[in-house]
C-alpha positions as CSV (number, residue, x, y, z in Angstrom):
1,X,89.1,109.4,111.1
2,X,87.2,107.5,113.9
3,X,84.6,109.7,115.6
4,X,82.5,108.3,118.8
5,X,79.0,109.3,119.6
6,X,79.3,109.7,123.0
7,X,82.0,109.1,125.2
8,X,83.0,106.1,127.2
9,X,82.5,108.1,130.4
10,X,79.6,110.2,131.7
11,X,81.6,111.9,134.3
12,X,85.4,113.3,134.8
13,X,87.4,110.5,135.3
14,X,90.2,110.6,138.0
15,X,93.9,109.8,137.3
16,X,94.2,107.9,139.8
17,X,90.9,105.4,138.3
18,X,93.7,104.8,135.4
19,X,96.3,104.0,137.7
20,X,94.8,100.6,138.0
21,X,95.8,98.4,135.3
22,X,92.1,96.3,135.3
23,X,90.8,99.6,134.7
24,X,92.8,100.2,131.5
25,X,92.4,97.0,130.4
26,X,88.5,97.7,130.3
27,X,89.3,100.9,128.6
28,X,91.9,99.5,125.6
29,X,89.5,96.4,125.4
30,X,86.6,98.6,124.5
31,X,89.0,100.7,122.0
32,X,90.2,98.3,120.2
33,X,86.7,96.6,119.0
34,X,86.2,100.1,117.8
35,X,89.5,100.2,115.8
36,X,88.7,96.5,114.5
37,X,89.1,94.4,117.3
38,X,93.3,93.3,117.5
39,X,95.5,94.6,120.0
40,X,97.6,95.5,116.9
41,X,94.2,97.7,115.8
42,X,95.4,99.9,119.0
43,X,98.7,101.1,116.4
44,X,95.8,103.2,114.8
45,X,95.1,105.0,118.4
46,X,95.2,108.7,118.9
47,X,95.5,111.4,121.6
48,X,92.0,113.0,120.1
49,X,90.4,109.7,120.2
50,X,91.2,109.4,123.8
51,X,89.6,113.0,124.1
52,X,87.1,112.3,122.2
53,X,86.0,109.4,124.6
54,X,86.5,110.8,128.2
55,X,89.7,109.3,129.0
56,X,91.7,112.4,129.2
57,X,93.3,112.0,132.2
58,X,94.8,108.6,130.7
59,X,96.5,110.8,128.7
60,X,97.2,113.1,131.1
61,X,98.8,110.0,133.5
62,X,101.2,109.3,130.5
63,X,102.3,112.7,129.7
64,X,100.2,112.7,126.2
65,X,101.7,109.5,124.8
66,X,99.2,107.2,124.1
67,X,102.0,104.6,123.4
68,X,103.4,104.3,126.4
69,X,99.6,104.3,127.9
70,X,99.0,100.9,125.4
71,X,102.9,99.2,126.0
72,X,102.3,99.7,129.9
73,X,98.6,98.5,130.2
74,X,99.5,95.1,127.6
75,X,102.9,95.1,128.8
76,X,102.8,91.0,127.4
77,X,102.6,92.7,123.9
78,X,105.8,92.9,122.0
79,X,105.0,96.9,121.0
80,X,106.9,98.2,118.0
81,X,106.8,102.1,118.8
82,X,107.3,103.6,115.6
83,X,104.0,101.8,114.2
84,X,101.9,103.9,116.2
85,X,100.4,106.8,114.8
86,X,101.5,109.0,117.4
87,X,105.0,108.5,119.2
88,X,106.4,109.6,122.2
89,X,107.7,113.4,122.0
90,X,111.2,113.0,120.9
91,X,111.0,109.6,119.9
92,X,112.5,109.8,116.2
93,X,115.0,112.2,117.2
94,X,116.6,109.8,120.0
95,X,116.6,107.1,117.7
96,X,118.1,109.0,114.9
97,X,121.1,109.8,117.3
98,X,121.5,106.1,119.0
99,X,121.3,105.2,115.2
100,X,124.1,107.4,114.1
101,X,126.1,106.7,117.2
102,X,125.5,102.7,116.1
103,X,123.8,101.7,119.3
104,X,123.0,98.6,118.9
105,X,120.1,98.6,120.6
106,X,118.7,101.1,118.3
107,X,120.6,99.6,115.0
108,X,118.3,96.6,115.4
109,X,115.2,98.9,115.5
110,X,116.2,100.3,112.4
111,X,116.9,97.1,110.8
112,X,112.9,96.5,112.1
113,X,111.8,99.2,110.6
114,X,113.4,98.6,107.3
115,X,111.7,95.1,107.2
116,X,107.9,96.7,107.9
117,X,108.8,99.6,105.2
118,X,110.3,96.5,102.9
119,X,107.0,94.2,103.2
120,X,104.8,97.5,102.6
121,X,106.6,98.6,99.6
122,X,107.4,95.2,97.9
123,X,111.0,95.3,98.5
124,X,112.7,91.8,97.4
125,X,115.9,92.9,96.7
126,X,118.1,96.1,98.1
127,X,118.2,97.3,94.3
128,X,114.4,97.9,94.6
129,X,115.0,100.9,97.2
130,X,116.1,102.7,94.0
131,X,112.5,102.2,92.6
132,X,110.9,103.7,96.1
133,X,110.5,107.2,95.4
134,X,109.9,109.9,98.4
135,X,106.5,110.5,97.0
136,X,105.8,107.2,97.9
137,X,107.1,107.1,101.2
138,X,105.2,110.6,101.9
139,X,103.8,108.8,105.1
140,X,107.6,107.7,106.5
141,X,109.3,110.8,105.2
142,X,109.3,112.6,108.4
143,X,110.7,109.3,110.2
144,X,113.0,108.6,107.9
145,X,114.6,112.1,108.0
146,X,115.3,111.8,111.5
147,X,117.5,108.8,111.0
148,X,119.7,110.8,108.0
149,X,117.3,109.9,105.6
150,X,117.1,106.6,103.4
151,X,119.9,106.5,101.6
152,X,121.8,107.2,105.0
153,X,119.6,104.2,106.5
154,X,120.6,102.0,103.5
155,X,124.3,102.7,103.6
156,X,124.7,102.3,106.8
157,X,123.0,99.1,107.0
158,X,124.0,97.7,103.8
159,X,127.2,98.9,103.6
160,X,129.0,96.1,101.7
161,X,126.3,97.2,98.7
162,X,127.3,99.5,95.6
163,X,124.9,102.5,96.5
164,X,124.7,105.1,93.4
165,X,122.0,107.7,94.6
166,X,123.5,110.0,91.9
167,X,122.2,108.2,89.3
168,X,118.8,108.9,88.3
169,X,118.1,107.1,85.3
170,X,118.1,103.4,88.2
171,X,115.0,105.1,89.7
172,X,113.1,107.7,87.3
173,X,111.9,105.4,84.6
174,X,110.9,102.5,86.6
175,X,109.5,104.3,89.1
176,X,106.6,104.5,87.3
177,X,106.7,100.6,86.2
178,X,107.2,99.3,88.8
179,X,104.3,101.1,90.9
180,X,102.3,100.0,88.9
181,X,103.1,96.2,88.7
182,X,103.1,96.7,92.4
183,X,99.5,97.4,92.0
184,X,98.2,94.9,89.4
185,X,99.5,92.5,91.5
186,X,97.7,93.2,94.9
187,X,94.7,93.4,92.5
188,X,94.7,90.2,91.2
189,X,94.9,86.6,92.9
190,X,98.2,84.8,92.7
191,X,97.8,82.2,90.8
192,X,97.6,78.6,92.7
193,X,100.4,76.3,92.3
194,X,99.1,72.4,91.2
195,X,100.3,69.6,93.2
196,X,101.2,66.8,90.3
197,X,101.5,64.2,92.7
């Protein structure tokens, strides 16, 4: 966890000093070289950090969701909402329904989120999802279970696919396997491929 010295701000900061966008800017700006210096770094943002450095009336402003405080201040910024830490109230749940209702709108966003969770877990192929134990996804569990959970997620996106969550021998012993080749190989460099020519 991040913790600041001293805040940004020596005195109480109005709402209406955040309602101007340079102002914000300044604000985020300052964050972010904190958090590492991207405007993706600002994903790691919290309400308590905002506390913690005098801006709580930008919270306040947005109703205590420090997403929709970053989305409408870099509003250039294609923002992924479920990769920040803290979502707007409600967020998951909405989504869950569009999801099962097959908006399309919110089928797509699934089908993003799928593709982040893929690329963090090593998922090449959809028979790897059997290998991706909840354990694992400890961090996403919560998310996951307001869509139906991941085997819902799966069928319903895959649905042309064999799905057998009843069998447990597909992910039990290579579970363990496969973590840990999952491991070695962020561990150790890929090896170079020679050009012959």
């Amino acid at each position: 966890m991040l913790f600041f010295s001293a805040p940004f701000y020596k005195h109480r900061v109005s709402i209406t000093h955040w309602e101007d966008i340079n102002n914000r800017l300044a604000y985020f700006n300052k964050l972010r070289q904190y958090l590492g210096g991207s405007l993706d770094d600002l994903y790691k943002t919290t309400p308590s950090m905002l506390l913690q450095t005098g801006a709580n009336s930008l919270l306040s402003l947005y109703r205590g969701s420090v997403a929709a405080a970053i989305a409408d201040t870099y509003r250039d910024h294609e923002w992924k909402r479920w990769k920040f830490r803290s979502t707007p109230q409600n967020w998951w749940t909405s989504l869950g329904a569009k999801f099962s209702a097959q908006d399309p709108e919110a089928v797509q966003t699934v089908r993003e989120i799928l593709a982040d969770l893929e690329a963090e877990y090593n998922v090449v192929e959809l028979e790897d999802w059997y290998r991706v134990s909840y354990k694992l996804l400890a961090s996403n569990v919560y998310r996951l279970r307001a869509l139906g959970g991941l085997s819902n997620v799966l069928q319903r996106l895959y649905p042309e696919h064999p799905w057998n969550w009843n069998q447990p021998e597909k992910h039990d012993k290579r579970t363990a396997q496969w973590k840990i080749s999952l491991t070695v190989s962020c561990l150790l460099p890929q090896p170079e491929t020679a050009d012959l020519n």
